[in-house]
N, C-alpha and C positions, 0 to 999 in steps of 0.2 A: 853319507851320500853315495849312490851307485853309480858305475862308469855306465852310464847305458852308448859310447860314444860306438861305431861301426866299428872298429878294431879290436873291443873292447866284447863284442858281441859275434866273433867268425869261431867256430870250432871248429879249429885245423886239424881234429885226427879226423873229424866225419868229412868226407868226399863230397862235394855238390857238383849241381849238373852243369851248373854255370862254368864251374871251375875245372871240370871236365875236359869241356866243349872248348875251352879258352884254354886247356894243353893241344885237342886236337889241331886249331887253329894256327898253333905254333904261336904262342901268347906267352907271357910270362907271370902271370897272374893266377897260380895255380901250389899249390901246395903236396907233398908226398903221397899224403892218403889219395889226391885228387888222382895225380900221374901212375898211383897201384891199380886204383879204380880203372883208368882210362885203358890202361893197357893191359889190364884182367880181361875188358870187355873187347879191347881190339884182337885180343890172342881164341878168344870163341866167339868172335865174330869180326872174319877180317873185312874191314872194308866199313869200319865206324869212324874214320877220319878222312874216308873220301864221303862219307856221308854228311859230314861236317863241312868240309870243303863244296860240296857244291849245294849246298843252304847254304852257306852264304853268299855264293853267288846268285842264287834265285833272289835273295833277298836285295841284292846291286840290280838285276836286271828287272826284279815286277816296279823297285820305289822308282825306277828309271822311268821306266814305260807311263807311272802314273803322272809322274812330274812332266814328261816331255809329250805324252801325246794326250792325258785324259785334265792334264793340268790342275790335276791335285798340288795344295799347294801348305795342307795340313795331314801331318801324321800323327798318329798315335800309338806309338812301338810300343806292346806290353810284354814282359818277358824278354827286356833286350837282351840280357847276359852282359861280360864283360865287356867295355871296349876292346877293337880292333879296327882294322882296315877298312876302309868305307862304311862309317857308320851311317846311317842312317840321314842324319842330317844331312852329312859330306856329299851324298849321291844326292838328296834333293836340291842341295842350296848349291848344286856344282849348275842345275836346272835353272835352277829363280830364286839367289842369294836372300830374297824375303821368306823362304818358305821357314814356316813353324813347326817344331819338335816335342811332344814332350816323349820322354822314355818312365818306363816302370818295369821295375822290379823289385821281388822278396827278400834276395841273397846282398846281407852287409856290405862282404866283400863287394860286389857291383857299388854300393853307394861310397865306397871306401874310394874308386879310380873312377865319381863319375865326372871329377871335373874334365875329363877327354871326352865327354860326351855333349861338353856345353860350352865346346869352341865358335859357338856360332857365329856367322856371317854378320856385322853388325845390320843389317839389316833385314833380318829374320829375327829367330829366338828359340832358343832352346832352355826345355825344363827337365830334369829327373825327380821321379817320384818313388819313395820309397815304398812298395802296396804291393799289395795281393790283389791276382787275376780277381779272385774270386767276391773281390770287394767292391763292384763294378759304382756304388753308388758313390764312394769315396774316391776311386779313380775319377772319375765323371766331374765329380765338384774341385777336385783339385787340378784338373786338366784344362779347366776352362780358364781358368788364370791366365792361359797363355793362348788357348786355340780358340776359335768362335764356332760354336757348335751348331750357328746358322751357317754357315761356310762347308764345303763337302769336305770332308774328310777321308782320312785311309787310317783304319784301327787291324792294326797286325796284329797278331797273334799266330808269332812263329816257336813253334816247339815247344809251346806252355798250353795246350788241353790237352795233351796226355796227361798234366798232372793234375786234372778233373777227371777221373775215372769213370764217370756215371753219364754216360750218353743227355741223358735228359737235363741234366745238371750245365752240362757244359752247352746243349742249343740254349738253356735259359737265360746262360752271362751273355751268349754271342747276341738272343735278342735283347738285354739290355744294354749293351751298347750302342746297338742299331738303333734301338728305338729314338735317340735326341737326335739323330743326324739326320739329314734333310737328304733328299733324293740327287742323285750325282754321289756320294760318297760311296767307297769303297770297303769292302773285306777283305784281307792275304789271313789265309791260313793255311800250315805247313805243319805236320805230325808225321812223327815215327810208324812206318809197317813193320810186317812181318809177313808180306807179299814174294818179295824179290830171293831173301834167303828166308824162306819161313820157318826152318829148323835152329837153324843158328840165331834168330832174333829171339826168337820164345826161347831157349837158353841161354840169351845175353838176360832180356827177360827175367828171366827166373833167378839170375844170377844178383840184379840188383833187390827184388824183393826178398831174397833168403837173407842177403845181407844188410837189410834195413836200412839201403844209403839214400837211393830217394826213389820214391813210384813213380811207373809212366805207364801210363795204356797204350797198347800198341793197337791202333786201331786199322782195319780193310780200305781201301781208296772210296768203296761204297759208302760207311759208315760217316767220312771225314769230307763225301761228296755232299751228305745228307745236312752237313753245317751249313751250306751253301742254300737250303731253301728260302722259297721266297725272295730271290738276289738273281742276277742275271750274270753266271758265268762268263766268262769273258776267254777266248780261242787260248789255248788249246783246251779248257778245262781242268777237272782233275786230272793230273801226271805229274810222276814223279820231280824232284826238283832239279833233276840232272837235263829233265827234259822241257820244261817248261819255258818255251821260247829258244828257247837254246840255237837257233840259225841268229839270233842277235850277236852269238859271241865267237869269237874266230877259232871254231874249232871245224870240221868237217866229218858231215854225215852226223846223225843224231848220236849221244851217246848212250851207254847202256844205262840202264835206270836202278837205282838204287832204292835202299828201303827208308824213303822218308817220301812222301806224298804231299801236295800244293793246289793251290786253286784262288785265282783273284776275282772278287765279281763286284758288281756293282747294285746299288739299290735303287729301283726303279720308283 
């Protein structure tokens, strides 16, 4: 008989991005190869854990704004990564203790700590599903378990289509997601540039494709604006995620913008 159990299935000398992003965080959920990786890539390109650091707070301030002013009251985080600090639920159900969750992701490791992800409010709900982005029909039927797809929803997709590299590929999953949701529901999407330091990204870049650890497409704020057709952006637009509301959080004067780019809109 085979262990096929999440422990049983994490290859701790290979690096994931998950595991990565959850050293940048200051997480503990991270392994050697993870912490060589992360600081390979923060020493050729400094400024990959302030980029970390404020996606996540884009991500506390757009689930904020949907729950408190557009009154979403169902998400669908694909690509959550590891637990951490305000997850997802925590910032909706802090809103409307009913609000409904499920999370997905690919990487073991994440189904390994996702009981942190399904503290929910008893009077909400929360689901983890172990899937791939790119399996939208199976994300879909196993997400309804918990979400009502007649109901608006918010389907994020934060930092997971850079790893659909084919432009045409990655509008096809974002319209079939859209397509079962009913009008009032929402889109966040958030990818990596190579705008802000365009030298140093395309050699972070190239750094993890020579090393076979995991692909990301870096794509132009044009390119990741263009996910947003047919959907009604919603103020400021596409901008960085340092930037993206950002007079919400008590800092002063706008900050400078880094190389990961955002955009939350709605379906008309």
């Amino acid at each position: 008989m085979t262990d096929d159990s999440p422990l049983s299935r994490i290859d701790t000398s290979r690096p994931s991005q998950a595991r990565a992003w959850n050293y940048w965080l200051g997480g503990k959920h991270y392994y050697p190869a993870d912490k060589e990786l992360a600081d390979m890539l923060e020493q050729h390109y400094p400024g990959m854990q302030e980029i970390a650091v404020h996606t996540r707070a884009f991500l506390r301030r757009a689930v904020r704004h949907l729950a408190e002013e557009e009154g979403i009251r169902q998400f669908l985080d694909i690509g959550t990564g590891l637990p951490t600090e305000d997850n997802t639920h925590e910032v909706a159900q802090r809103v409307d203790p009913a609000s409904r969750i499920v999370y997905v992701d690919n990487d073991p490791v994440v189904l390994l700590h996702a009981r942190a992800l399904l503290t929910s409010h008893p009077d909400g709900s929360c689901d983890y599903l172990e899937a791939d982005v790119r399996d939208p029909d199976d994300i879909l039927t196993r997400a309804a378990r918990t979400l009502d797809f007649t109901r608006p929803t918010a389907v994020m997709l934060l930092g997971v289509l850079g790893t659909v590299r084919d432009d045409a590929a990655a509008h096809a999953l974002i319209q079939r997601y859209m397509d079962v949701l009913p009008s009032g529901s929402y889109l966040m999407v958030e990818d990596g540039t190579k705008t802000v330091k365009p030298e140093a990204a395309a050699e972070a870049e190239q750094l993890r494709d020579d090393g076979h650890v995991y692909s990301y497409e870096l794509r132009t704020p044009e390119r990741i604006e263009r996910f947003f057709a047919g959907l009604h952006l919603i103020e400021p637009g596409v901008v960085s995620v340092s930037q993206w509301r950002s007079e919400e959080e008590p800092v002063s004067g706008l900050p400078e913008p880094v190389d990961a780019y955002c955009g939350v809109a709605r379906k008309p």
